[in-house]
Backbone bond lengths (Angstrom), bond angles and torsions (degrees), N, CA, C in turn:
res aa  C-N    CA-C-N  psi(-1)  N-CA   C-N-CA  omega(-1)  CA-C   N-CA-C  phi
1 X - - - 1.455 - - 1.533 111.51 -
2 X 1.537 105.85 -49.77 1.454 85.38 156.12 1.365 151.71 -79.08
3 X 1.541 95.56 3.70 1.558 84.10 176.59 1.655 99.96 -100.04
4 X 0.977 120.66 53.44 1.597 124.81 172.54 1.661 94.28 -108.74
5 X 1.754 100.37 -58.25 1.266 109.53 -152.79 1.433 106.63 -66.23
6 X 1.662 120.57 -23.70 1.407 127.61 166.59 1.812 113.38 -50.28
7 X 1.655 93.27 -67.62 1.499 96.01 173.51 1.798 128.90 -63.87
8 X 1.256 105.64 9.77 1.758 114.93 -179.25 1.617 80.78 -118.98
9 X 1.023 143.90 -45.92 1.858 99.21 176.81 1.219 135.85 -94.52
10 X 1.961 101.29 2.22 1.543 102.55 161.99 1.615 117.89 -98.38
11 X 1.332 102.00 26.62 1.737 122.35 175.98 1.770 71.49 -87.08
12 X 1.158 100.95 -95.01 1.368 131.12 -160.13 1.673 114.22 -34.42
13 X 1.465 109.36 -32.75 1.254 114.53 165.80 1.753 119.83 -86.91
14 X 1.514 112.08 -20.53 1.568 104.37 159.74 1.651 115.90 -77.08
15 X 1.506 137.62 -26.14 1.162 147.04 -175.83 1.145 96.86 -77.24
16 X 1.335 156.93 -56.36 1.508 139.60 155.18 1.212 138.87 -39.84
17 X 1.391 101.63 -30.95 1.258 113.82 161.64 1.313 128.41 -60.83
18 X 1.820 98.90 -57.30 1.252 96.71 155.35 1.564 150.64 -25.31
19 X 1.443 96.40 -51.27 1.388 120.98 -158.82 1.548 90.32 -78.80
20 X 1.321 117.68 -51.44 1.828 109.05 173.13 0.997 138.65 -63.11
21 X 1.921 118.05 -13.65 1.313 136.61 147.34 1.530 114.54 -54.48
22 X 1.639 111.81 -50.51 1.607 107.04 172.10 1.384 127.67 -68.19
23 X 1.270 85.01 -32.50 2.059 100.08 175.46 1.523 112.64 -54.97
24 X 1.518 104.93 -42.96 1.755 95.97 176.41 1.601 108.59 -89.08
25 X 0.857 128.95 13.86 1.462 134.72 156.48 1.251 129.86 -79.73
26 X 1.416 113.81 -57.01 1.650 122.33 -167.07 1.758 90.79 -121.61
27 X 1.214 153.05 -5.57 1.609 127.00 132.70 1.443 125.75 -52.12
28 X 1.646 95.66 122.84 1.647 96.15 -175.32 1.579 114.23 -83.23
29 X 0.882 144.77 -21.13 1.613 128.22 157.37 1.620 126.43 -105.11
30 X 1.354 119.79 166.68 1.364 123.86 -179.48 0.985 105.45 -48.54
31 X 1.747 144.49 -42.31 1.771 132.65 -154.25 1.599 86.41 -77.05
32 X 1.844 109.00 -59.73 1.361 86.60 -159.88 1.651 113.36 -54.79
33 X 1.126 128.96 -32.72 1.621 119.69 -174.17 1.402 118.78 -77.01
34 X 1.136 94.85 -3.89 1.760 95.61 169.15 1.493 103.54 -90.28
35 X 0.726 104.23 -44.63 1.877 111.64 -172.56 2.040 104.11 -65.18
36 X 1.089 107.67 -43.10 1.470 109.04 170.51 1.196 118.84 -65.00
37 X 1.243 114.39 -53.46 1.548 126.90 -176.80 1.827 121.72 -61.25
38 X 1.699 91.84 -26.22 1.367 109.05 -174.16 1.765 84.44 -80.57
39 X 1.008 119.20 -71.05 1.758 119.99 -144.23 1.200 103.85 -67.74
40 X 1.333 120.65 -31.39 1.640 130.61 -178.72 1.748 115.50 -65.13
41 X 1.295 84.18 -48.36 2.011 108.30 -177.14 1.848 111.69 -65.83
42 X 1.239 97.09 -38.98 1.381 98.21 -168.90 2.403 99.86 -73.95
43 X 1.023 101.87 -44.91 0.929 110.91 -167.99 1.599 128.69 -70.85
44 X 1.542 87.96 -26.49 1.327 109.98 158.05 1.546 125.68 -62.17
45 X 1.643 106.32 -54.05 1.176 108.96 -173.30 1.252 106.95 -75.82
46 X 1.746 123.64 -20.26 1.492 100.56 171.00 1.481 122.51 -96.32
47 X 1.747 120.89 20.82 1.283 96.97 147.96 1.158 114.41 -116.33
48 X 1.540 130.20 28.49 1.020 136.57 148.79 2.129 126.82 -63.31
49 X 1.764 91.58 -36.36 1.333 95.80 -175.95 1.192 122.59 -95.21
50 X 2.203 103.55 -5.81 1.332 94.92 157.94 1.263 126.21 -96.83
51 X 1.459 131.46 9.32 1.361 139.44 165.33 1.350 79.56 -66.28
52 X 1.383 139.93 -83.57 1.064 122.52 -125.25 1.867 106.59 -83.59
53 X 1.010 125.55 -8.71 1.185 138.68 149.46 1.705 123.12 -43.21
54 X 1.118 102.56 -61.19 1.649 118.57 172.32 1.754 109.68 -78.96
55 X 1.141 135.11 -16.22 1.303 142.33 158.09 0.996 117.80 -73.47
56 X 1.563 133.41 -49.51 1.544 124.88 178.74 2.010 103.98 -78.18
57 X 0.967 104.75 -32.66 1.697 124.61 167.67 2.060 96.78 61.60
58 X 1.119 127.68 36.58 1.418 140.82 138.71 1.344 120.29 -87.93
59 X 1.641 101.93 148.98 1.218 112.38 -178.59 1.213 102.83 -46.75
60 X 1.895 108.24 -89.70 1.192 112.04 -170.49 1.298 128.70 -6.37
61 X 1.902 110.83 -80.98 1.266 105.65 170.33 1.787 142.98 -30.91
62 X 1.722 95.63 -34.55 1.555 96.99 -176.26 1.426 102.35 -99.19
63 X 1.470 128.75 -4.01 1.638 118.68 158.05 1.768 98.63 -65.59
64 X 1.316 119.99 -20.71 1.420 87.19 -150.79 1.475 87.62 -97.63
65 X 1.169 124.27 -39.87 1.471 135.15 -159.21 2.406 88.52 -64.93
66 X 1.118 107.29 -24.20 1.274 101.15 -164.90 1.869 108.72 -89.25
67 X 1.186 95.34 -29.38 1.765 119.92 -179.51 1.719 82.65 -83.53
68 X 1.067 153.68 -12.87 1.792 145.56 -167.35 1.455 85.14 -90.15
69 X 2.001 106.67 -66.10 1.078 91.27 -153.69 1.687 118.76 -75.64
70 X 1.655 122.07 -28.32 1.252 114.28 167.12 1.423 116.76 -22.25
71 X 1.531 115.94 -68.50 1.157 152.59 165.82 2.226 118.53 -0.11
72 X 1.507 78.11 -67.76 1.500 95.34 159.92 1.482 138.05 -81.77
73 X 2.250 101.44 -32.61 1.687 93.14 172.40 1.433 88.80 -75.64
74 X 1.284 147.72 7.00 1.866 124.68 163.18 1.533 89.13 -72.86
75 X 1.475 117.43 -76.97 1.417 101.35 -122.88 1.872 109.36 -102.28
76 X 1.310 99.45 1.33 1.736 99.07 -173.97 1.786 88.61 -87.27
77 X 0.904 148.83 -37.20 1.449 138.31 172.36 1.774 108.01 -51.46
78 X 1.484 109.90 -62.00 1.445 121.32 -179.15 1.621 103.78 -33.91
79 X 1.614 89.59 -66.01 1.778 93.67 -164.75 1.292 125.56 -54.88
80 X 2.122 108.92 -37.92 1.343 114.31 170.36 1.406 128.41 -59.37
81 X 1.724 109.93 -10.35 1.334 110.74 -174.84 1.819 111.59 -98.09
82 X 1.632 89.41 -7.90 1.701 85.16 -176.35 1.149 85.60 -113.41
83 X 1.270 157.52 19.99 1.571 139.97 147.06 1.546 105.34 -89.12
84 X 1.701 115.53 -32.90 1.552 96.44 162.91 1.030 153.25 -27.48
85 X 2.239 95.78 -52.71 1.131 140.62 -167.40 1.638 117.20 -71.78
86 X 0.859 95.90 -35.66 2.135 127.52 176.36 1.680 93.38 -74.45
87 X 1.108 106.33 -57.49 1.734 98.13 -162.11 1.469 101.45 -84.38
88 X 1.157 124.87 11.33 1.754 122.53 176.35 1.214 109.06 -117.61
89 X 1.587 124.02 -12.88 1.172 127.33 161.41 1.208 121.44 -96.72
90 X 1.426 130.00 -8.76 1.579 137.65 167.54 1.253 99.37 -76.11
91 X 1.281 135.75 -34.76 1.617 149.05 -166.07 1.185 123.53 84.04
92 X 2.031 97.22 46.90 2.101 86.29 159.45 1.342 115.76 -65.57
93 X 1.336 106.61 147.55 1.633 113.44 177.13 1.669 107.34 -77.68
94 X 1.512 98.96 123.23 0.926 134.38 142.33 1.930 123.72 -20.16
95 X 1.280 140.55 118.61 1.243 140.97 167.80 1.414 128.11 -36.00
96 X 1.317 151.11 128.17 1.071 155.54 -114.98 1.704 73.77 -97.23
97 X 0.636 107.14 -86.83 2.254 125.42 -162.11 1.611 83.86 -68.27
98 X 1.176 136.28 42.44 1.832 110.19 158.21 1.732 92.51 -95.91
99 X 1.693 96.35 145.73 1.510 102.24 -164.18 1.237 95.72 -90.61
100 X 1.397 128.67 -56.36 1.379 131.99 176.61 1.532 145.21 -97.24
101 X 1.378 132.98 105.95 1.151 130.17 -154.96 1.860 87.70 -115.08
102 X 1.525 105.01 118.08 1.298 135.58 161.21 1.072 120.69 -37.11
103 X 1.484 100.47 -81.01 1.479 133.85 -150.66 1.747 99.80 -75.17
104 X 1.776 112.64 0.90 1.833 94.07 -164.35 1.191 116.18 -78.90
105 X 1.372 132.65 -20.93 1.400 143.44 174.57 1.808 100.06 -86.79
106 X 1.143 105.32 -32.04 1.779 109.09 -163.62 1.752 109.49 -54.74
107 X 1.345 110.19 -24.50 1.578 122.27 -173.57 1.256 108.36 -143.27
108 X 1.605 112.60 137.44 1.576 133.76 160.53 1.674 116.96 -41.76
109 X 1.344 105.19 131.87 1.764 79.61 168.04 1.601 132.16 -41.61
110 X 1.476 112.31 -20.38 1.232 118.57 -167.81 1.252 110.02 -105.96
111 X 1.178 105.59 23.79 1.895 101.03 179.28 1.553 111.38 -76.75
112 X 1.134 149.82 -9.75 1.077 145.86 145.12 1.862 129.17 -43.86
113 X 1.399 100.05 -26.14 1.544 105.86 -179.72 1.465 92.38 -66.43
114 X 1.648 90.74 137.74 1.637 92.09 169.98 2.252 81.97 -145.62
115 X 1.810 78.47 132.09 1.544 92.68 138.70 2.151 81.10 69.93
116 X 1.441 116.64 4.65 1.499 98.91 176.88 2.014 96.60 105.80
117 X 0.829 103.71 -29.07 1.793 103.65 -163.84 1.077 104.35 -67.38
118 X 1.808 126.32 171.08 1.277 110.56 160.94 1.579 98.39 -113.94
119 X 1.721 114.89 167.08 1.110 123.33 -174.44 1.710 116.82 -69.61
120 X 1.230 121.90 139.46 1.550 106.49 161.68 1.083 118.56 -108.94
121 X 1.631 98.39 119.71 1.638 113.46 -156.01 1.590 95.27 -112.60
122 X 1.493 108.22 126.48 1.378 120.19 -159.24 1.484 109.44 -69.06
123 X 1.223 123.39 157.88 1.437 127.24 155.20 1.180 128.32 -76.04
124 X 1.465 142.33 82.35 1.221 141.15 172.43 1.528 123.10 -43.44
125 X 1.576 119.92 -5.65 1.252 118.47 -168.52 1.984 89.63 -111.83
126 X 1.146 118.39 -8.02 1.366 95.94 -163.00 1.647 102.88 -90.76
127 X 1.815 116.53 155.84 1.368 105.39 -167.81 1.300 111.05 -83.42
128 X 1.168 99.06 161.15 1.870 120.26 178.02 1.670 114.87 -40.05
C-alpha cells in the first residue's frame, strides 16, 4: 500500500514538473512563465520530496526533505513575485491579449530610478 502511495506522488510530482518544463516553452511572455514555472515547480518538487521522505521512512531524511520543502513553498513564490516586479518596472513587454494591467496607474514612469541611476530597460527586438 505504500508503495502505491510513493509511486502516486512521484506520478504527481513528475506531471508538475512537467507542466513547468512546458509552461516555459509554449507561454509567450516572462509573467506568464514565471507564474507557471513557479506554481508547477514548487508543487512538483514537494511531492517529489515527500515520496522520497516516506520511502526512505527515517527521521533524518523526512526532517530534511520537509525543512526543503517548507523552504521553497516560502521562497520560490516570494522570489517569482519580486523578479516579476523588477521586470515590469524596467518595462518588459507585457503579452499582446493581457486584458488587465494593474500596476499602470500603480507607478510613475520613473519608478525604476533608484539611488539617481537610470534603469536598463532591455531591448526586446535585439537577437538572442
Amino acid at each position: 500500500m505504500i508503495e502505491i502511495l510513493i509511486c502516486l506522488l512521484m506520478v504527481i510530482g513528475a506531471f508538475f514538473m512537467f507542466v513547468a518544463g512546458l509552461g516555459l516553452v509554449r507561454m509567450p511572455d516572462l509573467f506568464l512563465r514565471m507564474s507557471c514555472s513557479t506554481k508547477a515547480g514548487t508543487i512538483g518538487i514537494g511531492a517529489l520530496l515527500l515520496a522520497l521522505a516516506i520511502y526512505f521512512a527515517d527521521f533524518g531524511v523526512a526532517a530534511r526533505a520537509v525543512a526543503t520543502i517548507g523552504f521553497i513553498f516560502l521562497t520560490a513564490p516570494v522570489s517569482s513575485h519580486r523578479i516579476g516586479r523588477i521586470a515590469y518596472l524596467v518595462g518588459v513587454p507585457l503579452w499582446k491579449y493581457t486584458v488587465a494591467d494593474e500596476f499602470k496607474d500603480a507607478y510613475p514612469p520613473d519608478a525604476c530610478k533608484t539611488f539617481g541611476q537610470e534603469c536598463a530597460i532591455p531591448d526586446m527586438n535585439a537577437p538572442d
